[in-house]
N, C-alpha and C positions, 0 to 999 in steps of 0.2 A: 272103273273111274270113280272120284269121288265127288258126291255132288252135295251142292250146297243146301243147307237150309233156308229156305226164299223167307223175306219177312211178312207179314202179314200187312194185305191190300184191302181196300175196302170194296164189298162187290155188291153189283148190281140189285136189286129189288127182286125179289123173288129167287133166286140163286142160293143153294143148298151151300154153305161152307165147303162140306167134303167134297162136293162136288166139281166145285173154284178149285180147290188145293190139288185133286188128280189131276183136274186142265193145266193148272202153273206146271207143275211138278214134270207132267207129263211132258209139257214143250218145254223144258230144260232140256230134260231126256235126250229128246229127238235134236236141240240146237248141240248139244253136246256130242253125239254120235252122226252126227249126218254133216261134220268138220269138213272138207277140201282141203288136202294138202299138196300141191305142185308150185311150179314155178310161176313166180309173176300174180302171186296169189295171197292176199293176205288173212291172217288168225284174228282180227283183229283191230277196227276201225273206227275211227272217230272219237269223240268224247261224248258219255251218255250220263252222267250223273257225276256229285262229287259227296263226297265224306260231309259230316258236319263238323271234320276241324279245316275243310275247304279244298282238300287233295282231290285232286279231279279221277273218275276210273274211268276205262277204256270200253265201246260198245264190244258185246262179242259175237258179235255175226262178222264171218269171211266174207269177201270183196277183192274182185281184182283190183289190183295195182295200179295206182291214179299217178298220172303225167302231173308232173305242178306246176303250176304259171314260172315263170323266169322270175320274180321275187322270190317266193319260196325258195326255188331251185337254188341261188345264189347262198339265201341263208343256212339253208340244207348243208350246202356246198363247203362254208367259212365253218361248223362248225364237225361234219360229216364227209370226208372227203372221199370217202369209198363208194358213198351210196351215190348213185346215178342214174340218170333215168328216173323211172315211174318208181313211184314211195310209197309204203303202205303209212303214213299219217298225213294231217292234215295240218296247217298253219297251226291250231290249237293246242296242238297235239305236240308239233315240233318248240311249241314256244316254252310251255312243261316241259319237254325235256331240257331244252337249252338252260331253264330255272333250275333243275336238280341237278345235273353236274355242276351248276356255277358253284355249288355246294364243297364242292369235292377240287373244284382246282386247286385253289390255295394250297392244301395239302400234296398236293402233287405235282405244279407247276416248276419244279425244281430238276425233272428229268421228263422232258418230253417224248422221250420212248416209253416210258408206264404212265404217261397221262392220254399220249395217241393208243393206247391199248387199250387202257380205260374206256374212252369215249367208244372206239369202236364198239366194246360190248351194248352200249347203251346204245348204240344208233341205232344196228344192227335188231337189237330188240324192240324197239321203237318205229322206225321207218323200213328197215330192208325191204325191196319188194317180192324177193321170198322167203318171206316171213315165214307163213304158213307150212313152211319144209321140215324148220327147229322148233317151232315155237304153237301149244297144244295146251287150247281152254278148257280147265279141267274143274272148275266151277264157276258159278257163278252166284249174282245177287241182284236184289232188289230195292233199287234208290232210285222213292219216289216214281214209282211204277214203271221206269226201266230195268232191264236187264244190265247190269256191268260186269265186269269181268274181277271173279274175287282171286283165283287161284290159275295157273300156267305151270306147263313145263316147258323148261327151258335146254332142247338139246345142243349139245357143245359139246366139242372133243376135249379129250384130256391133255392135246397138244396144245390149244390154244390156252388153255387153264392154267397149265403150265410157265406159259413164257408169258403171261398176265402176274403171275405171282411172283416170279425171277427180276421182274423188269421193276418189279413195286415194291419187293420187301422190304431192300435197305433203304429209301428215299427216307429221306429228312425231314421235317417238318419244322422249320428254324425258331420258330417264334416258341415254342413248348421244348425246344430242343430232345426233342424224341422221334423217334419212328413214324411217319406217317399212317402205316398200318395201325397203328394204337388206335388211331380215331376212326378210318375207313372202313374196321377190320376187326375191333377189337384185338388187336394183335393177335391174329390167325396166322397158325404155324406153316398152311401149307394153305394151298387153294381151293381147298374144299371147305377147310374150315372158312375158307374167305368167302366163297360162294352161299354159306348155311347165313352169315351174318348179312350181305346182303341180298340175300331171297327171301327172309322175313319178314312177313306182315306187320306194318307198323302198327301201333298205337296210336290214338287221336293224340294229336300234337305234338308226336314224336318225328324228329329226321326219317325217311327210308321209304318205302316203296307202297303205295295203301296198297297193294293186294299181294298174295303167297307166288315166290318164285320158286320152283324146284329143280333146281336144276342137274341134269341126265346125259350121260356121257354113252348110252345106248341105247338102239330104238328098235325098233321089229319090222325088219324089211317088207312088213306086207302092207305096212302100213301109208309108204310113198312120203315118207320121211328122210331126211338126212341130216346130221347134226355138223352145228354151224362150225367152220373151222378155216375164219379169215388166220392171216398173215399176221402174226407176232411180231412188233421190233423189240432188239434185243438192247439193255441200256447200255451196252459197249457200243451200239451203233454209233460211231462217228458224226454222222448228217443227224443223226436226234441231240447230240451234244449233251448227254447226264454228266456232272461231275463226279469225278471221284468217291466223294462221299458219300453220294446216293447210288453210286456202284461199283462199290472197288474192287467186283471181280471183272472187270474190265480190264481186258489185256493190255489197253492202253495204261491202266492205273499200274497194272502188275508189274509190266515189262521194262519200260520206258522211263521211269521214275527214277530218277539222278539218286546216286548213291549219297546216301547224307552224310554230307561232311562233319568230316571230325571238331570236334567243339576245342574251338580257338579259346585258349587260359592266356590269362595275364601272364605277362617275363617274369619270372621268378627265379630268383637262388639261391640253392641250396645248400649248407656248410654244417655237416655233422645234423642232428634233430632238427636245426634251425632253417627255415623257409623264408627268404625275404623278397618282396619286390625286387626287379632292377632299380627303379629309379630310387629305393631305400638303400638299396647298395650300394650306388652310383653315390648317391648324397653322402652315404657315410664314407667311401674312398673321399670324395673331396675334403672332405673334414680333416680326414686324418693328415692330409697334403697341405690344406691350409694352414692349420694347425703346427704342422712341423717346420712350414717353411716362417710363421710367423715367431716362433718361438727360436729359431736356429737365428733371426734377424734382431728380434729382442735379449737373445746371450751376445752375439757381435755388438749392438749397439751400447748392452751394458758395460761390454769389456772395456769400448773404447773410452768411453766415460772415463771410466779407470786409469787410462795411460796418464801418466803425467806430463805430457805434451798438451791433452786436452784442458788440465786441471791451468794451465796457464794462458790461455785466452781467453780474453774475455766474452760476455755474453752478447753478441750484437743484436740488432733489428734492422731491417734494411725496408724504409718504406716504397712504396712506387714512386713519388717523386724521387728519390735518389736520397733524400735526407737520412741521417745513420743517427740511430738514436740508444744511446747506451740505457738499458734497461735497469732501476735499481730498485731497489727494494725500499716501500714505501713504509714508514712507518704507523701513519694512518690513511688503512686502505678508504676511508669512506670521504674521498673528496668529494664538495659540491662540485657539479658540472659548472662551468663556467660560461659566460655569454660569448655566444658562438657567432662566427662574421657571417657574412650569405653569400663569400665562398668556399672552395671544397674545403672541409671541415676535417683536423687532424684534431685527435687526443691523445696525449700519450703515446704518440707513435703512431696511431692505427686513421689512415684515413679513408671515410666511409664514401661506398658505393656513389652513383649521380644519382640512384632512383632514393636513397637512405638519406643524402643529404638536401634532396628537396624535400624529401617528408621533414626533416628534423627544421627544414628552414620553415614548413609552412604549420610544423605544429609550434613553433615558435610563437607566432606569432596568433596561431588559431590561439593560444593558451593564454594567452595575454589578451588576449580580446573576453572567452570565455570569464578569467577571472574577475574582470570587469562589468560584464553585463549575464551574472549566470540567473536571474530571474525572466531576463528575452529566452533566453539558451534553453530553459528546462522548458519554459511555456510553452515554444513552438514545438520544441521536438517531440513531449509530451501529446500536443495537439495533433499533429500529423499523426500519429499511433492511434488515436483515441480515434480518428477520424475512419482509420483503415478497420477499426473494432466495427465500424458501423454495419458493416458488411455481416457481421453475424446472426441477423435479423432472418438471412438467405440459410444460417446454417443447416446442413442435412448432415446423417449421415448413413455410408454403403455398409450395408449391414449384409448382402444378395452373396454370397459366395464366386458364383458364375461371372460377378460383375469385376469383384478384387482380384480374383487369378485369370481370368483368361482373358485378354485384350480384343477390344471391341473388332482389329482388324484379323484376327488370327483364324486359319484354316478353321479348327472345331467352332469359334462363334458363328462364321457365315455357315455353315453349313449346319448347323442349330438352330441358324433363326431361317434360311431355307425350309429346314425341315417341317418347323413351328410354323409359318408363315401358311407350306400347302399343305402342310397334314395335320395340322393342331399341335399343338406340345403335347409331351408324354405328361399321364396322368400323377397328380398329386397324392402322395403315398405317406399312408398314415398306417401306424405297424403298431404289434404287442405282439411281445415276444413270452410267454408264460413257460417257464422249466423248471424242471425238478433237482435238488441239491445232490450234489454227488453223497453216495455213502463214506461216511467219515473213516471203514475200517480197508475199502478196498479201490476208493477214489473214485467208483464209476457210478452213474447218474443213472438208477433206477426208471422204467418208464414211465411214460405219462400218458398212457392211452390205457386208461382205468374210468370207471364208471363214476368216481366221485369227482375226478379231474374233470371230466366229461361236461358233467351238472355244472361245476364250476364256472367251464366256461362258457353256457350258457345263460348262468346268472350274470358274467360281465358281459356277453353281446345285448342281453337284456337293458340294460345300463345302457348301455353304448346307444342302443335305438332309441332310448329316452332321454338320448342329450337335446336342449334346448337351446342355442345360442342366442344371443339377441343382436340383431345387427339393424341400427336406424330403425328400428321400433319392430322390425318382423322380426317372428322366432325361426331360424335354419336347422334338420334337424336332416340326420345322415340320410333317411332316401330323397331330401331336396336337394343333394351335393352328389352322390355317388353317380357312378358309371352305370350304366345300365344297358348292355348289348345288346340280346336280345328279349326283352319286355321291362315291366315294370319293378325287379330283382334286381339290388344291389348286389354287382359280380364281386363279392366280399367271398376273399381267399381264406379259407377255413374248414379244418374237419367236419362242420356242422352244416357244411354244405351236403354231404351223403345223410342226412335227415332234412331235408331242405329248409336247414334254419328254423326248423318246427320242434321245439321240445314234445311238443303231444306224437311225435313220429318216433320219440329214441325208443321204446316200449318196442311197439308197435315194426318198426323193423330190425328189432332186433340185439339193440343193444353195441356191447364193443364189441359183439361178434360179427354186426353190419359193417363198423367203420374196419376190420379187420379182413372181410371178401370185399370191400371196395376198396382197399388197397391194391388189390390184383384184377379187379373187374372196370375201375371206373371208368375205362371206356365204354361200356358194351352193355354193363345191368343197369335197368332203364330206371332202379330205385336209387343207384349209384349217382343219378345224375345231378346234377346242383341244382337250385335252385332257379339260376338266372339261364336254366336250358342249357350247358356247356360241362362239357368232364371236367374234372377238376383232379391235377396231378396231384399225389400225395406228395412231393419232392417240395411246392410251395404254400403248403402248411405244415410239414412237420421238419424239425429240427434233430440235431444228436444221430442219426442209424448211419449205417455204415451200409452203402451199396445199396441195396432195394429191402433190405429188411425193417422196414416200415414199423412193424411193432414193437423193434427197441427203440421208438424215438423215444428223445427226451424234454423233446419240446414244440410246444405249439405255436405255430406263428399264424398270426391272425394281421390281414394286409388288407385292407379297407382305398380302393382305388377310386380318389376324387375325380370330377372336370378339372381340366386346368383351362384356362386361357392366355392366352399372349399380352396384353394388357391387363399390367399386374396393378395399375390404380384401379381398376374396373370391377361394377359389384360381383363378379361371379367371385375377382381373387379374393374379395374384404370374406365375403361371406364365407370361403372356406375359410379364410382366418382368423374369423368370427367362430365357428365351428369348432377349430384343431384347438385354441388356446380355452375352449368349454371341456374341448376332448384332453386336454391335457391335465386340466384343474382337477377332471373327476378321473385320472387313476392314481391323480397325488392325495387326493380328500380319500376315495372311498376305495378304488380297485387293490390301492396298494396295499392299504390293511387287512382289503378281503384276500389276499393271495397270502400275506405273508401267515396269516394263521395258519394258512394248511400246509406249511412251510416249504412253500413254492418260491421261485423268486420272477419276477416282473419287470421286462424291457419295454420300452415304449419310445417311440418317436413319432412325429407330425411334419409334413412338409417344411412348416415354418420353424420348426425347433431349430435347427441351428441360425436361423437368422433374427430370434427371437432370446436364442442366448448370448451371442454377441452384444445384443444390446444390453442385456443384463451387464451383460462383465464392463462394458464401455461405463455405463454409471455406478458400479458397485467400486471401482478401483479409482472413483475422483478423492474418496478419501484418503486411496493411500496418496495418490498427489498433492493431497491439501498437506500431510502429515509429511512430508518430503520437502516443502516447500518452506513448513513452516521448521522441519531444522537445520534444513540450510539456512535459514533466515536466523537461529540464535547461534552457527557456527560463525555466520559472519561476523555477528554480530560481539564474539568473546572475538577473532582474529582481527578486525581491521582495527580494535583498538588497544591502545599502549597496555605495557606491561601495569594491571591495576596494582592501584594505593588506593589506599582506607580514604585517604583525605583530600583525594581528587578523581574517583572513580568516576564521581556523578557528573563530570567533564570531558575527564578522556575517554570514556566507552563512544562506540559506533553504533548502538542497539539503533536508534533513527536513520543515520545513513543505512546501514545494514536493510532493515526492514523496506527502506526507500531503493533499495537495490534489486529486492527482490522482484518489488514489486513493479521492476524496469523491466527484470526478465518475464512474467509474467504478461505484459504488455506487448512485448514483444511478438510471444508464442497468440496471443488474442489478434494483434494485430494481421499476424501471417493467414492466421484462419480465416480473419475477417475478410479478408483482400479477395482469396481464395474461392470462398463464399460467397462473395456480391457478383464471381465472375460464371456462378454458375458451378465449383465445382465439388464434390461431395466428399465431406473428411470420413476416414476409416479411423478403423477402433487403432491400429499400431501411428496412429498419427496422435493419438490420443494417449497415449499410454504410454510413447517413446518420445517424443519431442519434447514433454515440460522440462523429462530429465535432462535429457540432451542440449534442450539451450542451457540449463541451471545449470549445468557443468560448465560450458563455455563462459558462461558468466558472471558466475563465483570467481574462475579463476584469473577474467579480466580486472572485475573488484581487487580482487588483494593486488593484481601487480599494480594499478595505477594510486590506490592510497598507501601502499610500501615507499614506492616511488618520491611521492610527495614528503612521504614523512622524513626521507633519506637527507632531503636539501635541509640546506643551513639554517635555522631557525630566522637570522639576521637578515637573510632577504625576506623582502614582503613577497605577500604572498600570491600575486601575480607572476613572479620573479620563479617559485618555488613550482608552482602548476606547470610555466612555462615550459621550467629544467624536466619537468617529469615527464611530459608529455615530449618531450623532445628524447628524451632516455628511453622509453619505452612505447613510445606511439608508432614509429616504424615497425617495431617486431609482433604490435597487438594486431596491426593493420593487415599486415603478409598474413599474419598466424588465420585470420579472420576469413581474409578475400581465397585461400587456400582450400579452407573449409567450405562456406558458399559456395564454389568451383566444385567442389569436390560430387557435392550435397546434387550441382548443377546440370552435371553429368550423368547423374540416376536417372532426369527426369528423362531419360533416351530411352529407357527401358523401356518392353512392351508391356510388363506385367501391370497392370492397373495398380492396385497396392505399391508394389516400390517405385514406378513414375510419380502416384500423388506424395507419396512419403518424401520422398524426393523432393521434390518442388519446395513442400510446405516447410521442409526445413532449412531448403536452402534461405527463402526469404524471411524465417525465423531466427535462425545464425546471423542476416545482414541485417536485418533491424535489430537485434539483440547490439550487435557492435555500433551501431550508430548511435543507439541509445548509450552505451556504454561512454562512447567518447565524446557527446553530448549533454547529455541529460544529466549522466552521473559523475562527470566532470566537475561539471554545474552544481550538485550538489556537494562535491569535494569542497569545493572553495564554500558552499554554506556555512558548512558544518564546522570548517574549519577558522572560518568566522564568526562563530557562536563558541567556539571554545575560545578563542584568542579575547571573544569579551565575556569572557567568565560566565557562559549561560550553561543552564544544567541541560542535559543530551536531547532526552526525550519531553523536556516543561522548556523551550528556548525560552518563552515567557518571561521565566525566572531566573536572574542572577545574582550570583555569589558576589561576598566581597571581597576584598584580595589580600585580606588577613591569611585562608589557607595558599592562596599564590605567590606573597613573595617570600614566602622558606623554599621555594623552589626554584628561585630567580636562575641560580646560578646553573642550574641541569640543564641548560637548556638543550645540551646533546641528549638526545635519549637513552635510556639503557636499550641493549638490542635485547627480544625477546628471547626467550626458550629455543622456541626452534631454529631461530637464525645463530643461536650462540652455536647448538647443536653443529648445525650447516659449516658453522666457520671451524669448529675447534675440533669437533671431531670426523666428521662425516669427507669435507673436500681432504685433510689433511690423511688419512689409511685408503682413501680411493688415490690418494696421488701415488701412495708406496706404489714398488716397481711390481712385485708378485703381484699386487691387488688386480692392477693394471690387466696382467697378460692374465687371471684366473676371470675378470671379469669380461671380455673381449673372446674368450672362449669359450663360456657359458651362453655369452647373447649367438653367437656364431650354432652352439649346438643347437639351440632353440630355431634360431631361422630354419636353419637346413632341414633339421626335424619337422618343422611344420611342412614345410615346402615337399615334404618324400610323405607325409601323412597325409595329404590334401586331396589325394587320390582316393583315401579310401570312405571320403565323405559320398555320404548315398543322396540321391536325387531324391526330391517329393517332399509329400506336404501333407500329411496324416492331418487328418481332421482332429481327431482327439486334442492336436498339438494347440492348435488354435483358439479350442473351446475351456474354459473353467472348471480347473481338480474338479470340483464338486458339482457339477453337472449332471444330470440324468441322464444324458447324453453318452456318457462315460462310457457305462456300462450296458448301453445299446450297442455301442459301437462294438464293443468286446463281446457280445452274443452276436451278431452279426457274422462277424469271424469265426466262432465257434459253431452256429449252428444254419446258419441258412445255405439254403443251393441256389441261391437264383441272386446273379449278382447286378449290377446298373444294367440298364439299355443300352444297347448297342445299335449303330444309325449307319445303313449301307445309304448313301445319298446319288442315286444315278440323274443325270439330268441331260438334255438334248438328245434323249433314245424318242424312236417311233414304236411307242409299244403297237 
């Protein structure tokens, strides 16, 4: 037997040393050989001393087998269910053990056939009440002038070893996505190697057992021994319920398992090489059938044309009232409208709708009021807009990602903020991605787990621990933010965890031939361990390898794991994002110069980065709106006025109206926000960046139609008369066109997604105030403007006016010449769109275009790539694309069980 070296006691007065030492030594001896091994008997008893890192050891003097009060027994019972009767531990005893398996479930609570195996072994070593049968103190020690027990054997058959290691090999360990044996086991191949890893004497402060296990699968029958050999379950056992995965040599997994069905493809057909959808096929038959039957109806109807039967009737018109109105050709098409009764209203033949002809009666009469009092008109309506800006004082805006795509009611938010709510939010993850350039001659990315790479990146973790942030006058500095699991170590995901963060360590163990056996050891070699006490897989530090060959990575990823909190005003979030945007400044100032010399290249992100770039991008692109804004305002400004002359430009030009229009649509787009805003609700960046356009389209195009309109009437009526006509000419069509859009706009805000309901909304009541302003306001300034040229004032000085020296050489024009593009419009453009070919080539081109989109619309892909959302030129960019290329560990995944009785 082998016996321990006792440590040195302080002895009595008069007491020879050597003397003391044959006494200790001696009753070793004799407690070591003069053992008890039968039934009902224990090796083993009580608690007599503990370690100085606090690990308690066991006395080693036998003792029969203690009855336990009915507490104990109970807890014995919930945790130990074989062991019954009288138990070789005591309360103390059993409460350590119940503390070092809590160790061990996690990793194994996934198949309760290798976790009830598990624990047996520990019970059994621990409590069994014959103990004493297996179980054989084969040294001991001295703590603090007890005896403890340093060293056991532990006999056990090799049946029970067996179906211990069958029942646990392949379990799962979900959160590492690995093997549970990795950690329990150091990935031991068979049972014995499992049994060497757990029988080791720990280290102060390490996980495992304070004194030597050895365990022995034969014993010497004279000795009144027998090795233990409880009842194995198997993790096919049914009533223990393993899944699949943790054993899929389960007959159940093997046998029973539905034949996988054959992978259902899209309809497709085939025609020679060419492969096309049905519904592209389907669409292109229709075509060709519409097509033929359109064009077999346009040779008939041409032919008929042709007869000389048709060539002698005339061209009638038949209105709804029964009136028959011979249609003739006008010689000048641009009649003024004329004043209309306020009933149903015919022109030319054509009499309009009951909903057309009360708009046409009530803009009658709206325009005749407007050109009369257009200083009330602009005031108030102007004021009401100015009034709803007020609300911008509230403005915010959602910058939160989680907030714009997924809708506050939707399955992943509740069961997000569940999760947030009882288990915290998942931790605030701030990353560098550091890789090596592929070789320019053979494309592949040489590795990065080299000794100057090494140093490198410990001169930026250097860096990194002497970030300083300043948040409301304290400095925050990464171990006041970080994760810390178990002790006062930032669980910071890094190669440089296998030198525990210590540059005075890389020498010292070894260099990159350590980080190269802790690729394959980092469960199990206790130099392997990280610093914050926990393995650390190489899979979430290194980037680039292929399978498990860890030494051609290409790249290092360094993941720095914040506190989060759920209260994102609250100082824990300021001060990471006090922290991340310090951490972010110093890989743009300094990391990024120090990498790119060594001609490495450098990925980085921070929690907050993409919600810190959105806001960039939201104020970086108000200039291309200002720069939009301001040339719609000089397009208007050359189109709403007459064809220029040298000698009345400074009259006829619109530069003022124009500018005064813009700045309608502008008002508009502030007002909608404002409204929006004062109600509490928060603009996003595409409300910002899509609406200015989207009203200035709508409201350019209202501008031109209403002062075309005006200009069209006859000079000779006043200009009450002229508004009137126009507004009654084109005020039903702007109206429809308008209230169509708002509707349209109105009907988004049903949507769940956050982003397109506010988008939604804010443009609906942008569009309706854009038109009201339109028919209003800029109405009102029609008739200004139009009264400032009629008294010869100059456009943009009304102040000042001309005399009518250059006015009356132009008395007699008083028809206008029609512009460029309206000559265009009339002379050329309606008159080759009328020919008959034009006709059927143009009606079959729109028809190929619909049906086309309508069989392609299928093959638009779901989703929302972040890149898409974020700024070309973003740092972000290129995170994103390292990402892809080099990491193995992809977002959190959230199983949410709730109303279970664990």
């Amino acid at each position: 037997m082998k016996l321990s070296s006792s440590r040195k006691m302080r002895l009595p007065l008069g007491f020879h040393p050597a003397v003391a030492l044959f006494q200790e030594n001696y009753s070793t001896v004799f407690l070591l050989t003069m053992q008890t091994h039968s039934a009902e008997y224990c090796a083993m008893y009580d608690i007599c001393g503990a370690r100085s890192d606090g690990k308690v050891v066991n006395c080693p003097f036998g003792s029969p087998s203690v009855k336990p009060d009915d507490l104990l027994s109970s807890k014995i019972q919930s945790l130990c269910p074989t062991i019954t009767g009288n138990v070789c531990c005591t309360e103390a005893q059993f409460d350590t053990l119940r503390a070092q398996v809590q160790q061990a479930i996690p990793f194994l609570v996934g198949c309760p056939a290798c976790l009830r195996n598990f624990l047996n072994l520990f019970c059994e070593l621990s409590c069994s009440p014959n103990q004493s049968l297996f179980i054989n103190v084969t040294s001991v020690s001295k703590v603090k002038n007890n005896l403890t027990v340093d060293g056991i054997d532990f006999y056990i058959t090799d049946t029970f070893g067996e179906g211990l290691y069958d029942s646990c090999k392949d379990v799962k360990f979900g959160t590492m996505n690995t093997r549970a044996i990795e950690f329990i086991g150091a990935g031991a191949k068979n049972f014995r190697e499992w049994y060497a890893f757990i029988g080791r004497r720990a280290g102060l402060d390490v996980p495992g057992s304070p004194y030597a296990i050895n365990f022995r699968s034969s014993v010497d029958e004279s000795s009144g021994m027998s090795p233990m050999n409880d009842t194995t379950y198997s993790c096919g056992d049914t009533s223990l319920g393993c899944s699949c995965g943790d054993c899929p040599a389960s007959s159940v997994c093997t046998n029973s398992a539905p034949p996988t069905p054959p992978k259902k493809g899209a309809c497709s057909v085939r025609i020679g090489s060419l492969k096309a959808r049905c519904i592209e096929f389907a669409a292109a038959i229709l075509y060709i059938v519409l097509v033929s039957m359109f064009l077999g109806w346009g040779f008939m109807h041409r032919k008929n044309e042709r007869s000389p039967a048709s060539r002698t009737k005339p061209l009638l018109k038949v209105t709804e009232s029964g009136v028959i109105h011979q249609l003739k050709r006008q010689k000048d098409e641009n009649i003024p409208m004329q004043m209309l009764e306020d009933g149903p209203q015919i022109s030319s033949g054509v009499q309009l709708s009951v909903v057309q002809g009360y708009m046409s009666r009530f803009y009658r009469r709206y325009g005749k009021w407007v050109a009369r009092n257009p200083i009330l008109v602009l005031c108030s309506s102007v004021g009401v807009v100015l009034l709803l800006c007020l609300g911008l004082v509230r403005f915010k805006v959602e910058t939160r990602p989680e907030k714009l795509w997924v809708g506050p009611g939707s399955k992943a938010a509740e069961e997000k903020q569940f999760f947030d709510n009882h288990l915290a939010p998942f931790y605030r993850i701030e990353q560098l991605i550091l890789a090596t350039k592929p070789d320019t001659v053979h494309g592949k990315s040489p590795s990065i787990v080299t000794e100057d790479n090494i140093k490198l990146l410990f001169e930026i973790q250097k860096k990194v621990d002497g970030i300083q942030a300043n948040y409301s006058g304290s400095l925050v500095s990464l171990t006041d933010m970080c994760m810390k699991p178990l002790g006062q170590d930032c669980a910071t995901q890094s190669v440089l965890q296998y030198f525990k963060m210590d540059p005075g360590n890389y020498d010292g163990y070894g260099g990159v031939q350590h980080i190269e056996y802790c690729f394959q050891h980092y469960t199990s070699a206790d130099t392997c361990m990280s610093a914050f006490k926990a393995p650390l897989d190489p899979s979430t530090a290194l980037g680039g390898f292929s399978r498990n060959n860890f030494s051609e990575a290409s790249a290092f990823v360094v993941t720095y794991p914040l506190n989060n909190a759920i209260d994102k005003e609250g100082n824990v979030s300021k001060k990471a994002v006090a922290w991340e945007k310090a951490f972010v400044q110093l890989v743009k100032d300094e990391l990024m110069p120090m990498v790119q010399s060594k001609n490495l290249t450098l990925a980085f992100s921070s929690e907050s980065s993409v919600e810190e770039e959105l806001k960039r991008e939201s104020t970086a692109d108000a200039i291309t709106i200002l720069i939009s804004y301001l040339v719609m305002f000089a397009y208007i400004s050359l189109t709403l006025g007459d064809t220029p002359r040298f000698t009345s430009f400074y009259m006829s030009s619109k530069v003022l109206l124009g500018l005064s229009g813009v700045i309608l649509v502008m008002l508009s787009v502030l007002g909608s926000v404002g409204f929006f805003s004062a109600l509490g609700v928060k603009s996003t960046l595409i409300i910002m960046e899509v609406i200015p356009f989207l009203v200035l389209a709508v409201g350019v195009d209202n501008m031109c139609i209403l002062v075309q309109a005006v200009k069209r009437q006859q000079m000779e009526l006043p200009l009450e008369g002229r508004i009137s006509n126009a507004l009654v000419e084109v005020g039903p069509s702007i109206t429809l066109a308008s209230l169509a859009e708002v509707l349209a706009f109105a009907v988004g805000s049903f949507i769940p997604m956050p982003a397109c309901r506010v988008f939604s909304m804010f443009a609906a009541l942008a569009v309706l105030l854009d038109f009201l302003l339109q028919v209003t306001a800029f109405v009102a300034l029609i008739a200004l403007d139009f009264l400032r040229a009629e008294d010869h004032r100059v456009d943009c000085l009304p102040c000042i006016k001309i005399s009518g020296s250059y006015t009356d050489s132009e008395k007699g024009s008083s028809q206008k010449k029609p512009g460029l593009l309206a000559r265009y419009m009339k002379e050329v453009h309606a008159p080759v769109l009328c020919l008959w070919g034009v006709k059927l080539v143009v009606i079959c081109v729109f028809s190929a275009f619909a049906l086309a989109s309508i069989a392609l619309c299928t093959r638009i892909e779901p989703g929302l790539e972040q890149q898409i959302v974020l700024p070309r030129d973003s740092y972000l960019q290129g995170y994103f694309n390292n990402i892809s290329e080099y990491l193995r560990v992809g977002p959190p995944l959230y199983f949410v069980v709730k109303n279970y009785n664990y």
